[in-house]
TILUMLUM-844146 format. One line per field, with one value per atom (N, C-alpha, C, O, CB): residue in three letters; x, y, z. Coordinates in Angstrom, 2 decimals. Glycine has a CB too. Layout:
<pts>
vonu <- c(ala, ...)
xx <- c(X, ...)
yy <- c(Y, ...)
zz <- c(Z, ...)
</pts>
This chain:
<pts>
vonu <- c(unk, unk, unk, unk, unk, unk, unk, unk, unk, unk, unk, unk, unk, unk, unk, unk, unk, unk, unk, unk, unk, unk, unk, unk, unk, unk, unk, unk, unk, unk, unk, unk, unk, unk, unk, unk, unk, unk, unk, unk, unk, unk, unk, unk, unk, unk, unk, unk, unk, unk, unk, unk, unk, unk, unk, unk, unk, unk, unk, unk, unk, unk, unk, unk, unk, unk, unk, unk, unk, unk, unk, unk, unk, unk, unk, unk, unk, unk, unk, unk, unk, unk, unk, unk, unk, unk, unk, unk, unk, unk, unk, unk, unk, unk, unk, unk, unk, unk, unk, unk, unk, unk, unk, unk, unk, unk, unk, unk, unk, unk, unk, unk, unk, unk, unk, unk, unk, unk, unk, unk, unk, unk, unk, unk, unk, unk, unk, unk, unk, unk, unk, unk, unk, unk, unk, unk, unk, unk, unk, unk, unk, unk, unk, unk, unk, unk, unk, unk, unk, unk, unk, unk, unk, unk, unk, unk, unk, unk, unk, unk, unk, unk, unk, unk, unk, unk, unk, unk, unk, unk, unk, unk, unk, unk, unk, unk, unk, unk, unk, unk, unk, unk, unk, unk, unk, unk, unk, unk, unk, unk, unk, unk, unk, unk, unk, unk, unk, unk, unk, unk, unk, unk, unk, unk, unk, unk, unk, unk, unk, unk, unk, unk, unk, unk, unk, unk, unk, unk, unk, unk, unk, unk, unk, unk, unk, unk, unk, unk, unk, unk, unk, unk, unk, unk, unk, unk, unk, unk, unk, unk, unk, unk, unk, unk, unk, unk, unk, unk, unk, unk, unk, unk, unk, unk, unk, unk, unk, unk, unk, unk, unk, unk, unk, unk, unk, unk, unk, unk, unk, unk)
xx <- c(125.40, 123.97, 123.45, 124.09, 123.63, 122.34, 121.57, 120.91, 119.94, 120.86, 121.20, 120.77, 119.63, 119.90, 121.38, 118.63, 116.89, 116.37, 116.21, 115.84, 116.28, 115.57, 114.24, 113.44, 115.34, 113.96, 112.86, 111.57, 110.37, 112.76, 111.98, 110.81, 110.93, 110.12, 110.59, 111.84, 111.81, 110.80, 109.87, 113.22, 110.79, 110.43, 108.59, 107.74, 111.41, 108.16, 107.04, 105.92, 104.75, 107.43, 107.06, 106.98, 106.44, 105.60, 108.15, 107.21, 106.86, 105.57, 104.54, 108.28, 105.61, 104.23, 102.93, 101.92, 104.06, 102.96, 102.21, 101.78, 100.63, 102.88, 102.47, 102.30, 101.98, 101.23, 103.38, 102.22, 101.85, 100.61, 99.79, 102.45, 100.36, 98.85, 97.29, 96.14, 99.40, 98.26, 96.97, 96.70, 95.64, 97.24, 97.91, 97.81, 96.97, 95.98, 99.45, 97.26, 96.34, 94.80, 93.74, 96.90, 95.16, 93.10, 92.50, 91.27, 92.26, 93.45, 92.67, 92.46, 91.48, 93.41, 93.35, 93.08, 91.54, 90.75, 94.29, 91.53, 90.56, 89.20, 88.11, 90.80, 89.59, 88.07, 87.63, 86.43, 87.59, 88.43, 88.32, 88.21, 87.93, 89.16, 88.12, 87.68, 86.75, 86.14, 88.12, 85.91, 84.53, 83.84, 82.70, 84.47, 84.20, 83.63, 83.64, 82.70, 81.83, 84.26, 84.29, 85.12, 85.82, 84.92, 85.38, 86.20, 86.85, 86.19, 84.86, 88.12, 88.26, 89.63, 90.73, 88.31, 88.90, 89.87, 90.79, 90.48, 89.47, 91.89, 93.02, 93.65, 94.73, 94.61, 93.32, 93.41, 92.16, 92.26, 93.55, 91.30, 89.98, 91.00, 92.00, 88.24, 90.12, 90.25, 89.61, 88.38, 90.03, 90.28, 89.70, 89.55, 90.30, 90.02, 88.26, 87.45, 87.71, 87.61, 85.75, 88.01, 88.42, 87.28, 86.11, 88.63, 87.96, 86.65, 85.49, 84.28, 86.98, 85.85, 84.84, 83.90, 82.74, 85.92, 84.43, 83.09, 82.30, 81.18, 83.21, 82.87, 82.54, 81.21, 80.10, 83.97, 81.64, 80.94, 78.99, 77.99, 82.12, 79.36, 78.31, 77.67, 76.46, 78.91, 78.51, 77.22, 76.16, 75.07, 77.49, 76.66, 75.99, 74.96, 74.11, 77.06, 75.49, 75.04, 73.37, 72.40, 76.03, 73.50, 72.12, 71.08, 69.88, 72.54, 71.52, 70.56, 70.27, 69.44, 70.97, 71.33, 70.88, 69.27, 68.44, 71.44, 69.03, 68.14, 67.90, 68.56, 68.14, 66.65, 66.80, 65.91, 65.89, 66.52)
yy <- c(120.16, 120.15, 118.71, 117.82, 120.74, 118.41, 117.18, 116.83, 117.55, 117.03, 115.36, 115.09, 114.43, 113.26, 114.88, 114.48, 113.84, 112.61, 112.71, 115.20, 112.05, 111.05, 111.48, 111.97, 109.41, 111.24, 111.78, 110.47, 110.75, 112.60, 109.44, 109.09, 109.33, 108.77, 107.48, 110.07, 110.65, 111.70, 111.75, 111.18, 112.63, 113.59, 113.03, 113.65, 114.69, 112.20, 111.73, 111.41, 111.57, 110.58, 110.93, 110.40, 111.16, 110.80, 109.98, 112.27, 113.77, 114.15, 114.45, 115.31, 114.15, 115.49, 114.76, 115.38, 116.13, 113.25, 112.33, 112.55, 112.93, 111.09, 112.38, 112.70, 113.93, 114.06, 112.47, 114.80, 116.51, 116.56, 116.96, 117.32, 116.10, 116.01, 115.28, 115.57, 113.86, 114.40, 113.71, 114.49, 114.43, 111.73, 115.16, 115.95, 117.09, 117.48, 116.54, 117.59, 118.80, 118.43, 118.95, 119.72, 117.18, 117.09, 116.54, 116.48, 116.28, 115.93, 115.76, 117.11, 117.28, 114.76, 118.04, 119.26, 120.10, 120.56, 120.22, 120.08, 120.97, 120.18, 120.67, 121.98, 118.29, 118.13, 118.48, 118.60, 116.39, 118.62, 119.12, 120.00, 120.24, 119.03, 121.18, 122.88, 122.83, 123.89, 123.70, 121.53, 121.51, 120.73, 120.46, 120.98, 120.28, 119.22, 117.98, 117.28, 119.51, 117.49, 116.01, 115.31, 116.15, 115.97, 114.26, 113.78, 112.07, 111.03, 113.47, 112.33, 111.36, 109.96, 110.07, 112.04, 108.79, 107.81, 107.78, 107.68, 106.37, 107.83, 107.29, 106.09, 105.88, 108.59, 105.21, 104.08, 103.22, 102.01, 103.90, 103.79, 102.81, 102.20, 102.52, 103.77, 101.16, 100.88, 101.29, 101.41, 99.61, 101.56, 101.88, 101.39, 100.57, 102.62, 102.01, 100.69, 100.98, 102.15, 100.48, 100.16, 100.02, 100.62, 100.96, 98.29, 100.62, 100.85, 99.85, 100.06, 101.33, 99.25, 97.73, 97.73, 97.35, 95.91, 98.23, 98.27, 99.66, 99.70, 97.61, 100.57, 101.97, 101.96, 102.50, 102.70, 101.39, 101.14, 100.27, 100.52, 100.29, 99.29, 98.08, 99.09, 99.33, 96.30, 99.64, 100.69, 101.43, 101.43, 101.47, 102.18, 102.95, 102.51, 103.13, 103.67, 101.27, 100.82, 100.41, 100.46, 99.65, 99.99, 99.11, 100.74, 100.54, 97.90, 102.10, 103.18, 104.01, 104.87, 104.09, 103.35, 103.94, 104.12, 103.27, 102.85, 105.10, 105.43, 105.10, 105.71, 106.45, 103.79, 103.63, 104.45, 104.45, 102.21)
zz <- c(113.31, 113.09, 113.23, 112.67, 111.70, 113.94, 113.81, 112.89, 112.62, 114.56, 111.89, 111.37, 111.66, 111.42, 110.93, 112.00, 111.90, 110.82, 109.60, 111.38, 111.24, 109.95, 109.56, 110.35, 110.39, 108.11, 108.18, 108.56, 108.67, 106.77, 108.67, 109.61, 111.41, 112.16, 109.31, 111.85, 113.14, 112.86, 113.66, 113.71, 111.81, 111.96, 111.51, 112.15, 111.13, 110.73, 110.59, 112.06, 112.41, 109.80, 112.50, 113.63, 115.00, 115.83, 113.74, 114.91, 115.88, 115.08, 115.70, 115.82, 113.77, 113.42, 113.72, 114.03, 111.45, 113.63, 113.96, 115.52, 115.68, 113.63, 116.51, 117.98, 118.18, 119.15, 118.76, 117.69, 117.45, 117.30, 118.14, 116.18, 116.05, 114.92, 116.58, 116.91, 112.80, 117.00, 117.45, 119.10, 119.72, 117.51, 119.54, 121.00, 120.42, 121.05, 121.82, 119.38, 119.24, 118.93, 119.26, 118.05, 118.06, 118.17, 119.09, 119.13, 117.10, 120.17, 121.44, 122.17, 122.89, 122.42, 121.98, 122.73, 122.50, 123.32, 122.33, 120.51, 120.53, 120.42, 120.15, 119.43, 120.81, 120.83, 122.49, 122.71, 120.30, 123.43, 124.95, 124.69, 125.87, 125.98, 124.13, 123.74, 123.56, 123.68, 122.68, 123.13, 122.37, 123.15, 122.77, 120.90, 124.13, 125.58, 124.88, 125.28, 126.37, 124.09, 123.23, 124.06, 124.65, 121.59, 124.39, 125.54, 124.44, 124.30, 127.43, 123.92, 123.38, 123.85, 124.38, 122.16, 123.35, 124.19, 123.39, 122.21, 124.59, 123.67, 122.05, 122.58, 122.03, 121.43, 123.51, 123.58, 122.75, 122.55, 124.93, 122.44, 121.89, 120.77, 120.13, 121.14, 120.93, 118.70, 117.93, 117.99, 117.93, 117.12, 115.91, 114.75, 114.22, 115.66, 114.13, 113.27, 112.03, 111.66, 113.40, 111.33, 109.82, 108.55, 108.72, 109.59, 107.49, 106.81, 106.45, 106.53, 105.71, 106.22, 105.87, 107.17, 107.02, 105.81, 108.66, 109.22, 109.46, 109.95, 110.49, 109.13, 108.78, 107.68, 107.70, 108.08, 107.07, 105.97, 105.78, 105.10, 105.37, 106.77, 107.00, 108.02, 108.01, 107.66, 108.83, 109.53, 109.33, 109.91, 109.93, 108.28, 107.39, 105.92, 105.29, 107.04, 105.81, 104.74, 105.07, 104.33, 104.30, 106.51, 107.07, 107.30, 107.49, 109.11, 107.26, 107.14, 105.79, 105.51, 108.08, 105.04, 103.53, 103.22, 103.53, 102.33, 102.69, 102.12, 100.72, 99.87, 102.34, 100.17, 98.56, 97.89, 96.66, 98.02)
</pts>
């Protein structure tokens, strides 16, 4: 029997996890880069902060 590490296996559900939500955002005509970067929270945040409503 093969033993797997379990960060091998982290590792697959991770590559799994992100092929499928590129799939079903193309089900939904969403067209996504997974080369972009991606933005942290601290600027997630300042985005939203400048449309708050007081």
């Amino acid at each position: 029997m093969n033993n797997v590490s379990l960060e091998t296996k982290r590792r697959y559900y991770a590559k799994v996890r992100r092929s499928n939500y590129q799939a079903s955002m193309a089900l939904e005509g969403i067209s996504v880069d997974s080369q972009a970067p991606k933005a942290n929270k601290a600027d997630v945040l300042a985005k939203y902060q400048k449309h708050k409503i007081r």
